[in-house]
C-alpha positions in Angstrom: -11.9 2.1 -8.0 -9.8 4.4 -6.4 -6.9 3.8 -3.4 -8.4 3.9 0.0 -7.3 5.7 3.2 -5.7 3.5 5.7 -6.6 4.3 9.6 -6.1 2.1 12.7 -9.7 2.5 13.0 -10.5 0.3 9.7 -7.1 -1.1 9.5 -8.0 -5.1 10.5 -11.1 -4.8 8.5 -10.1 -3.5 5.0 -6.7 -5.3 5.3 -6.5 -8.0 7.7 -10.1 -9.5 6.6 -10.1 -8.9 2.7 -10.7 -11.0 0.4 -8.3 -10.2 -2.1 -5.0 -8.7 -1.5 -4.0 -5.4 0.0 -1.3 -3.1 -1.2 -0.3 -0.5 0.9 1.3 2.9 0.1 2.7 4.4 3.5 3.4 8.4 2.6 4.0 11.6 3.5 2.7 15.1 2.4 6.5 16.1 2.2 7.7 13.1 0.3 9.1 14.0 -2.9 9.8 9.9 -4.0 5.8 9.6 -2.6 4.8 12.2 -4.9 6.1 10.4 -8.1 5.0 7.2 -6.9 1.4 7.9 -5.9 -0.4 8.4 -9.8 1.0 5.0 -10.5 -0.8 3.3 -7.2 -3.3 5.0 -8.5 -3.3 3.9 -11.7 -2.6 0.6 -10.7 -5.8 1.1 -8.4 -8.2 1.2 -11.1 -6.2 -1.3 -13.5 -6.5 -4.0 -11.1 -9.9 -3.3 -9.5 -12.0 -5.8 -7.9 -8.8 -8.0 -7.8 -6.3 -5.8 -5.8 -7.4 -3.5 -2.8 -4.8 -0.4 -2.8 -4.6 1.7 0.5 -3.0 4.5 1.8 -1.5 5.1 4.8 -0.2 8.7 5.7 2.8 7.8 8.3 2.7 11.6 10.2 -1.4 10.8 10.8 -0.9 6.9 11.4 1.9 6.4 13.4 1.0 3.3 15.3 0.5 1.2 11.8 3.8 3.0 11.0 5.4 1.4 13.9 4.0 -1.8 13.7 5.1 -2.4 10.5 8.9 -1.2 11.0 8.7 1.5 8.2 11.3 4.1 8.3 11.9 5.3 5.0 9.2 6.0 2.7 7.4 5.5 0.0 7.3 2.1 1.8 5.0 -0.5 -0.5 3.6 -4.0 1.6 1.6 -6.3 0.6 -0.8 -8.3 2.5 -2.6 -11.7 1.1 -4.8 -13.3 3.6 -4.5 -11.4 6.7 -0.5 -11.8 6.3 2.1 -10.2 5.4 3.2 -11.1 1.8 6.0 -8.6 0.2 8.0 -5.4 0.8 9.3 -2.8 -1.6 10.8 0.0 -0.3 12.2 3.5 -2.4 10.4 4.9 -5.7 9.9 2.4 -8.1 8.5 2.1 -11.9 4.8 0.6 -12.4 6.4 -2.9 -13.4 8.3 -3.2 -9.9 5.3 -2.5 -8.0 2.9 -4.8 -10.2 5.9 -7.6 -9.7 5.4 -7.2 -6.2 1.8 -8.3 -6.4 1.4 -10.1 -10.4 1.9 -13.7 -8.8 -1.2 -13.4 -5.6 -3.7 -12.6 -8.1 
């Protein structure tokens, strides 16, 4: 399974209501770091399929989620476990940080 797009149409319903937990990649097209993170989410995608939902949120198409969730640097990484809020990396990070971020909800 591949990463899914994040819109505030489908926001509450892929993250808020899933059963297992979310990780969310907020981007840009013009984000270098975003660039050299993004095989790695998607890597870690299809690793961790059917236990993991991974989603992607463009921050110059989704502003409003941007907002709402404070991000003002990217690649921003959250983490959402039960409709809540469950961890934050922020910056470029190797594939063991971001599977730390997550390793323990699964």
């Amino acid at each position: 399974m591949s990463s899914i797009t994040i819109t505030n149409d489908n926001f509450e319903s892929e993250v808020l209501q899933s059963p297992v937990p979310v990780l969310i990649d907020f981007w840009a097209p013009w984000c270098g770091p975003c660039k050299m993170i993004s095989p790695m989410v998607d890597q870690i995608a299809g690793e961790y399929s059917g236990k993991l939902k991974v989603g992607k949120v463009n921050v110059d198409e989704e502003t409003a989620i941007a907002e709402q969730h404070g991000i003002v640097s990217i690649p921003t990484l959250v983490l959402y476990k039960d409709g809540a809020l469950a961890g934050q990396k922020t910056g470029a990070a190797p594939k063991n940080d971001i599977i730390s971020l997550f390793k323990n909800l699964l």
